[in-house]
C-alpha positions as CSV (number, residue, x, y, z in Angstrom):
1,X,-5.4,11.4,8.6
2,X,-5.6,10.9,12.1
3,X,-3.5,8.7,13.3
4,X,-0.6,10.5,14.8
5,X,1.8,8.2,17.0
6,X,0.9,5.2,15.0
7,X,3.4,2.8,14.0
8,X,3.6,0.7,10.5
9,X,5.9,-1.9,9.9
10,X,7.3,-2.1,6.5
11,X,8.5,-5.5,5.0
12,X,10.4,-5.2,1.8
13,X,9.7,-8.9,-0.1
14,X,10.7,-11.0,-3.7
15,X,7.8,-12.5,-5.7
16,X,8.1,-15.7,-4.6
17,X,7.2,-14.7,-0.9
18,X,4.7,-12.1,-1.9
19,X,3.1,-14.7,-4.0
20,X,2.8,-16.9,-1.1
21,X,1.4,-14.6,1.2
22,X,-0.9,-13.6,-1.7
23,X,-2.4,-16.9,-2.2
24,X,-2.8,-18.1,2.0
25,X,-4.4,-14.6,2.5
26,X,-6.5,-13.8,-0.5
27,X,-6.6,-16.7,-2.3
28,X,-5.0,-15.5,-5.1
29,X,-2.3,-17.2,-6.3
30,X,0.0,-14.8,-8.4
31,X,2.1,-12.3,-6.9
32,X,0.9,-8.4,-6.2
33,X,2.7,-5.0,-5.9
34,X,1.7,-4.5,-2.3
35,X,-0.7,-5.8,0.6
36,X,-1.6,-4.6,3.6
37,X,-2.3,-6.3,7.1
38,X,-4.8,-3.5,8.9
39,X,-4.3,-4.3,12.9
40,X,-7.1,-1.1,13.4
41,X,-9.7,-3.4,12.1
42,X,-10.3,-7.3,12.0
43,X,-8.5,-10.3,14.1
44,X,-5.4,-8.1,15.7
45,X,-7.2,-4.8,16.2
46,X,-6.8,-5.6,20.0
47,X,-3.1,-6.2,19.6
48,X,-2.0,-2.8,20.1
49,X,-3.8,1.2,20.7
50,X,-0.8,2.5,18.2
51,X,-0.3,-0.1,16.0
52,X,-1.8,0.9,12.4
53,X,-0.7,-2.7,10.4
54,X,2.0,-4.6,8.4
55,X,2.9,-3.3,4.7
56,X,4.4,-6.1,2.4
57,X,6.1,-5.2,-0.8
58,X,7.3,-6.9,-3.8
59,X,10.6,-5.2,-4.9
60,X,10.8,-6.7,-7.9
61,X,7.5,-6.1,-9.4
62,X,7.6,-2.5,-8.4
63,X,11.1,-2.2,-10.2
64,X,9.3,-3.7,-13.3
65,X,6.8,-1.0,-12.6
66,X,8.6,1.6,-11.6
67,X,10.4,1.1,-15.6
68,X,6.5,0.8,-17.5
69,X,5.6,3.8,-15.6
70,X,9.1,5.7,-16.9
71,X,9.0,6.6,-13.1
72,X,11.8,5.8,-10.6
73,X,11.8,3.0,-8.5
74,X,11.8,5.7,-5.6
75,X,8.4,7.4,-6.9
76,X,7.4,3.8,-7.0
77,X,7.4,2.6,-3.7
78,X,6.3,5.7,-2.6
79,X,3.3,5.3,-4.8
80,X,2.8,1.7,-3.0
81,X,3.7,3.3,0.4
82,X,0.8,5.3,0.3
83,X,-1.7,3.0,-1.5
84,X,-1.0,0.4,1.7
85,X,-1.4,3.1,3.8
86,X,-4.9,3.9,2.9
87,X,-5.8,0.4,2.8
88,X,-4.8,-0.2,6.5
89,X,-6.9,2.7,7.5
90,X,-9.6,1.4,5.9
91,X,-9.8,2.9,2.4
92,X,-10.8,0.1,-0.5
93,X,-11.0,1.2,-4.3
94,X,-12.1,-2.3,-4.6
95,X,-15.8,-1.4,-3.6
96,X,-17.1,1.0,-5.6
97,X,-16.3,4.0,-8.2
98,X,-17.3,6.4,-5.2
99,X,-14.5,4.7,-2.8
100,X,-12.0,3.9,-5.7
101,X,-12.4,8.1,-6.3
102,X,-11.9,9.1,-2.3
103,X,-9.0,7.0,-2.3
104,X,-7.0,8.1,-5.6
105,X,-7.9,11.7,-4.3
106,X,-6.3,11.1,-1.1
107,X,-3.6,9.1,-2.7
108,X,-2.8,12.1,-4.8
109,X,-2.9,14.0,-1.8
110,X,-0.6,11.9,0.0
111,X,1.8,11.7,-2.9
112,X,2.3,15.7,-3.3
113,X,3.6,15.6,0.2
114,X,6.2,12.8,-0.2
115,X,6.9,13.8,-3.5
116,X,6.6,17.6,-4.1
117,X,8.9,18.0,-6.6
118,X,7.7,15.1,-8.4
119,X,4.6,15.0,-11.3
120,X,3.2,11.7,-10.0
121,X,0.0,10.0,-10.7
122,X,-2.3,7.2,-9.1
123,X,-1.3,4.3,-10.9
């Protein structure tokens, strides 16, 4: 994608926190699967030339959907891995059917690699 040599960091969170973090940087106040903190775009895109952003998830809500999916909680987070990914470099199914295509396409993509042996979808 690009962005070889970059660094994430990964924070592995409860509802509660994720919740909180959800409602001071969205607005929304109701706890999500996963959020992303891009540092190549924005207010901390001058913090650091290898530094591609922070990745929060909610273990508990991606156990709960992990179980609706019949998935494991493994293929899960691997799922969300990926989706915060593309987020931080700058992919957004939240503004349009063309981006929301591009980005399960390349989630799919992403997925095969992580998960070869595994039949997942884009949730």
């Amino acid at each position: 994608m690009g962005y070889d040599n970059h660094e994430i960091s990964i924070v592995i969170t409860d509802d509660d926190h994720m919740r909180e973090l959800n409602s001071s940087y969205r607005g929304i106040d109701n706890t999500t699967n996963v959020l992303s903190f891009s540092m190549i775009e924005g207010d901390f895109q001058d913090m650091g030339a290898n530094l591609l952003g922070d990745l929060v998830i909610s273990l508990p809500t991606a156990q709960k959907e992990a179980i609706e999916s019949g998935i494991t909680l493994e293929e899960r987070l691997s799922q969300l891995l990926v989706h915060g990914i593309l987020h931080l470099v700058g992919y957004d199914h939240e503004t349009g059917e063309d981006q929301e295509r591009k980005m399960v396409e390349k989630s799919l993509e992403l997925l095969k690699l992580i998960e070869p042996e595994s039949e997942l979808d884009y949730f």
